[in-house]
Z-matrix of the N, CA and C atoms (Angstrom, degrees):
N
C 1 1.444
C 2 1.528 1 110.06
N 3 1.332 2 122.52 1 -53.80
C 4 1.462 3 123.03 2 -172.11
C 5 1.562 4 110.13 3 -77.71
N 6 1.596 5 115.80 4 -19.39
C 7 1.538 6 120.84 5 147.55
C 8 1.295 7 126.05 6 -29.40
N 9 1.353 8 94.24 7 -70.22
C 10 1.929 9 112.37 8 -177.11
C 11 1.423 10 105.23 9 -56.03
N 12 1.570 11 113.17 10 -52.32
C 13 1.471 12 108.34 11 178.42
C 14 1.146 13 133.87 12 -29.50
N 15 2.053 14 90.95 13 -66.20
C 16 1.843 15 92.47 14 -176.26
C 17 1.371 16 116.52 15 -78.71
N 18 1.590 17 127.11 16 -1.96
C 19 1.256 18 143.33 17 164.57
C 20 1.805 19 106.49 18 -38.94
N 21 2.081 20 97.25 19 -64.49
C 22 1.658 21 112.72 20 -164.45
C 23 1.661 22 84.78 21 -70.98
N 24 1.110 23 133.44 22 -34.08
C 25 1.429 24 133.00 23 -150.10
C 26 1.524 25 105.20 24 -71.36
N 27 1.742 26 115.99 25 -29.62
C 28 1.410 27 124.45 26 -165.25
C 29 1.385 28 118.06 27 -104.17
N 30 1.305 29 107.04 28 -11.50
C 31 1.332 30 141.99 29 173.88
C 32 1.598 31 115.58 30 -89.02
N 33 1.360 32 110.37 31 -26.81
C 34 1.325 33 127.46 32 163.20
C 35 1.642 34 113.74 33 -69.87
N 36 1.096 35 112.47 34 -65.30
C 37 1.909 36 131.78 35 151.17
C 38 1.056 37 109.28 36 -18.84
N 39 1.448 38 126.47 37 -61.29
C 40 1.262 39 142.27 38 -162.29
C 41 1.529 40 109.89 39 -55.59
N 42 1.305 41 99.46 40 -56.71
C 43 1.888 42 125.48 41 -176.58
C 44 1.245 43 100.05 42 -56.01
N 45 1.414 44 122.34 43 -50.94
C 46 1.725 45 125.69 44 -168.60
C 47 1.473 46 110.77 45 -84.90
N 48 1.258 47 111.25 46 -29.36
C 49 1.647 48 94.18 47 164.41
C 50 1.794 49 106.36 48 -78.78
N 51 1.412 50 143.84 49 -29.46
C 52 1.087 51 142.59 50 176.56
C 53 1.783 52 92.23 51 -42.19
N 54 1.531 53 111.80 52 -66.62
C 55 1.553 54 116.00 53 -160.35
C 56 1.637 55 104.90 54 -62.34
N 57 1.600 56 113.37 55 -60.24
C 58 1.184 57 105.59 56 -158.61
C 59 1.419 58 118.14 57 -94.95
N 60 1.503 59 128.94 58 7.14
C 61 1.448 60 134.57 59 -168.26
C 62 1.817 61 100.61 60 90.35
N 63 1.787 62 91.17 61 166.63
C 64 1.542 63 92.87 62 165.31
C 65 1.486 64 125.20 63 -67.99
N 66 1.092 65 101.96 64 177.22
C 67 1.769 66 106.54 65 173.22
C 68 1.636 67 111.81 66 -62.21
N 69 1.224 68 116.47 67 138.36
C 70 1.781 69 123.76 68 167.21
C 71 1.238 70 89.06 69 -94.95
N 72 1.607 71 121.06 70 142.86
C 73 1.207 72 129.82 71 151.25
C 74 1.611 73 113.93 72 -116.37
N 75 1.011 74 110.25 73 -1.20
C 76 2.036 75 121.28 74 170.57
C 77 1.338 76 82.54 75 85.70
N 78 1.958 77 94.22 76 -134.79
C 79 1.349 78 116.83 77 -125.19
C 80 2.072 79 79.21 78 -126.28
N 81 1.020 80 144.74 79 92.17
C 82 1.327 81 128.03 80 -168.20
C 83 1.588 82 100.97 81 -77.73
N 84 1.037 83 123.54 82 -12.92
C 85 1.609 84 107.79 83 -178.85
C 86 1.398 85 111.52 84 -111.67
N 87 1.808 86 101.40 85 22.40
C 88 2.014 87 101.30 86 151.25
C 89 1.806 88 120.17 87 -100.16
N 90 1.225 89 96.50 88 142.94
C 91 1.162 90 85.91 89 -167.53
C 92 1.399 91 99.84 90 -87.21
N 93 1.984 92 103.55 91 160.78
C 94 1.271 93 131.80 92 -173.37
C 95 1.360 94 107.58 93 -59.49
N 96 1.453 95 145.91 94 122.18
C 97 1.500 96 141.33 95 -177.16
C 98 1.946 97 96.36 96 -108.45
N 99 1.468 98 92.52 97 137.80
C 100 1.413 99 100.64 98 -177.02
C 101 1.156 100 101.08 99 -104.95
N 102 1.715 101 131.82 100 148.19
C 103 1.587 102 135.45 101 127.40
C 104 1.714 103 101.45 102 -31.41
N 105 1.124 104 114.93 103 158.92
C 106 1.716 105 130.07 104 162.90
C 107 1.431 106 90.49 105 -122.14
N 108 0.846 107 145.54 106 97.00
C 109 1.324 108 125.93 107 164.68
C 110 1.820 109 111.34 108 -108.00
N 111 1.262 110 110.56 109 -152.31
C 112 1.375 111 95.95 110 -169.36
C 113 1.767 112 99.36 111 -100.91
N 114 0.775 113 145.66 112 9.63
C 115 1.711 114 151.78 113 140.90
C 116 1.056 115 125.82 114 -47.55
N 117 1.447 116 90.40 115 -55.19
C 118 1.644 117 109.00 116 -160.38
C 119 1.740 118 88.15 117 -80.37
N 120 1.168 119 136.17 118 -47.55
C 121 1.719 120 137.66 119 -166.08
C 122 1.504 121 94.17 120 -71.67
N 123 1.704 122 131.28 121 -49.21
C 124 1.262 123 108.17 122 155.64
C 125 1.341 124 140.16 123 -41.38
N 126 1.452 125 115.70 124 -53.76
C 127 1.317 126 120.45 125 149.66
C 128 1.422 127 139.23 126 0.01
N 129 1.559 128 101.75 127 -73.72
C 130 1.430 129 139.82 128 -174.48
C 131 1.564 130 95.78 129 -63.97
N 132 1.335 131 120.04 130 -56.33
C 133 1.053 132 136.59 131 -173.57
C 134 1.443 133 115.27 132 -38.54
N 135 1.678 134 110.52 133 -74.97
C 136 1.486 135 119.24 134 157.86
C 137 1.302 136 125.60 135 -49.06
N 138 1.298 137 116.88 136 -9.12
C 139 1.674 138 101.18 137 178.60
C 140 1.740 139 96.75 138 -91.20
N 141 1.444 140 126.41 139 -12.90
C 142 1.258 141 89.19 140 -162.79
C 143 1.572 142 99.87 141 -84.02
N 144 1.083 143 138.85 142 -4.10
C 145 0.981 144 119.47 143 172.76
C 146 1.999 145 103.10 144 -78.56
N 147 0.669 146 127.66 145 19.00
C 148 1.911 147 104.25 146 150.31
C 149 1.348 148 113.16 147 -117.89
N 150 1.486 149 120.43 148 161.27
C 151 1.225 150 140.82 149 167.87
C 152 1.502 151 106.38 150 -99.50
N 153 1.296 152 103.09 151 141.81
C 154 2.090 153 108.58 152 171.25
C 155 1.623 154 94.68 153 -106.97
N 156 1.721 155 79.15 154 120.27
C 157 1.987 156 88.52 155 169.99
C 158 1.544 157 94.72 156 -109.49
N 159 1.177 158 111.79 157 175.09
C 160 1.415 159 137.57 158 172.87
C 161 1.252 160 127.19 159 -139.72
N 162 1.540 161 106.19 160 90.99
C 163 2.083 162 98.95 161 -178.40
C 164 1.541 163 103.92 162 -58.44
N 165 1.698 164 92.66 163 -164.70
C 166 1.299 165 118.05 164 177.05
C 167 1.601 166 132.64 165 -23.84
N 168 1.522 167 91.10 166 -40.44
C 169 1.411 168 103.77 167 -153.52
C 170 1.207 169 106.80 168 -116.73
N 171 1.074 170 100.62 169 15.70
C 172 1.871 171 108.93 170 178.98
C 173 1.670 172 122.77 171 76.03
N 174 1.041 173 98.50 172 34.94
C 175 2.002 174 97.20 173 -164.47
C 176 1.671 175 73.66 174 -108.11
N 177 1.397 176 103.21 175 161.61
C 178 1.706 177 118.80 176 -164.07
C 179 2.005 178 79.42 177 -140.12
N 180 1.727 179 103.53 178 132.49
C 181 0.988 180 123.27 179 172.18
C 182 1.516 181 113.97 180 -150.60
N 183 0.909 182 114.42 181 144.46
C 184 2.004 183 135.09 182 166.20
C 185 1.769 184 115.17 183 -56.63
N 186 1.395 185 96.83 184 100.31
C 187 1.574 186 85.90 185 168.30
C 188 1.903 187 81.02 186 -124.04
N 189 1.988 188 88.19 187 143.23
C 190 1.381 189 103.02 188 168.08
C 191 1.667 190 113.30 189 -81.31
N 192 1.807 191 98.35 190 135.31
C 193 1.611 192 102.24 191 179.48
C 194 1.624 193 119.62 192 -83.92
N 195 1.128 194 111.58 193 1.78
C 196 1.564 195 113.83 194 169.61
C 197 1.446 196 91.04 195 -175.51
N 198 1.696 197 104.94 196 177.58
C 199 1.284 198 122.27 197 -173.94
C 200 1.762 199 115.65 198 -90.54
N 201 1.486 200 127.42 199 80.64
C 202 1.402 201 91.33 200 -161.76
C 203 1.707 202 119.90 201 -76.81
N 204 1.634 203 110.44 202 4.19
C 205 1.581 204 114.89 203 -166.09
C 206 1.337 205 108.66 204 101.15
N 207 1.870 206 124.20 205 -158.48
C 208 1.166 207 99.32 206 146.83
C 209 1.519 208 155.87 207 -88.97
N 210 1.014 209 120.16 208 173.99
C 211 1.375 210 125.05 209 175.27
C 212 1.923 211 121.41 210 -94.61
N 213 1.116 212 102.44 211 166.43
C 214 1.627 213 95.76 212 -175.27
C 215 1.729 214 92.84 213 -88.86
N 216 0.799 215 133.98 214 -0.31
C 217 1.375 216 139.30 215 -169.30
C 218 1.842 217 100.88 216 -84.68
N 219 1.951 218 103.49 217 -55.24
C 220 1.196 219 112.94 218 -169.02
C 221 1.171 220 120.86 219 -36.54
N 222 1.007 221 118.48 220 94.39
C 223 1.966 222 115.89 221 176.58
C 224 1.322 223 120.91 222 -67.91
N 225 1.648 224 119.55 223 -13.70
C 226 1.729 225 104.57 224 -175.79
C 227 1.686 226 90.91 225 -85.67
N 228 1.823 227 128.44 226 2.97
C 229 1.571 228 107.90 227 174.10
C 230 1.150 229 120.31 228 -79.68
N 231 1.858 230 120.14 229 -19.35
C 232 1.075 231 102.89 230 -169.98
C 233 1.552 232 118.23 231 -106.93
């Protein structure tokens, strides 16, 4: 069953690179340029308050390093 799948699945691929060309992947050793806009600097903002820990097993999670209140980000304030 999961044969046939990725069979129709690659065959699907097949058709869309026929129509639209191969994949572009650019230039990999330019770097990514961001907007700053005012989201994204909110954004930035709220992350610095967490730290990424990593238990045992390698899973990477968000613990907050202090309380800052809210944020302009917080959506259940407004």
């Amino acid at each position: 069953m999961m044969g046939r799948r990725l069979e129709s699945f690659q065959h699907v691929t097949e058709r869309l690179q026929y129509v639209f060309g191969p994949a572009t992947h650019g230039d990999t050793d330019t770097p990514v340029v961001h907007r700053h806009d005012d989201f994204e600097t909110a954004s930035e903002e709220d992350l610095k308050n967490f730290d990424v820990e990593t238990d045992s097993e390698g899973h990477h999670y968000a613990v907050r390093n202090n309380d800052p209140g809210p944020t302009s980000t917080d959506y259940s304030m407004k």
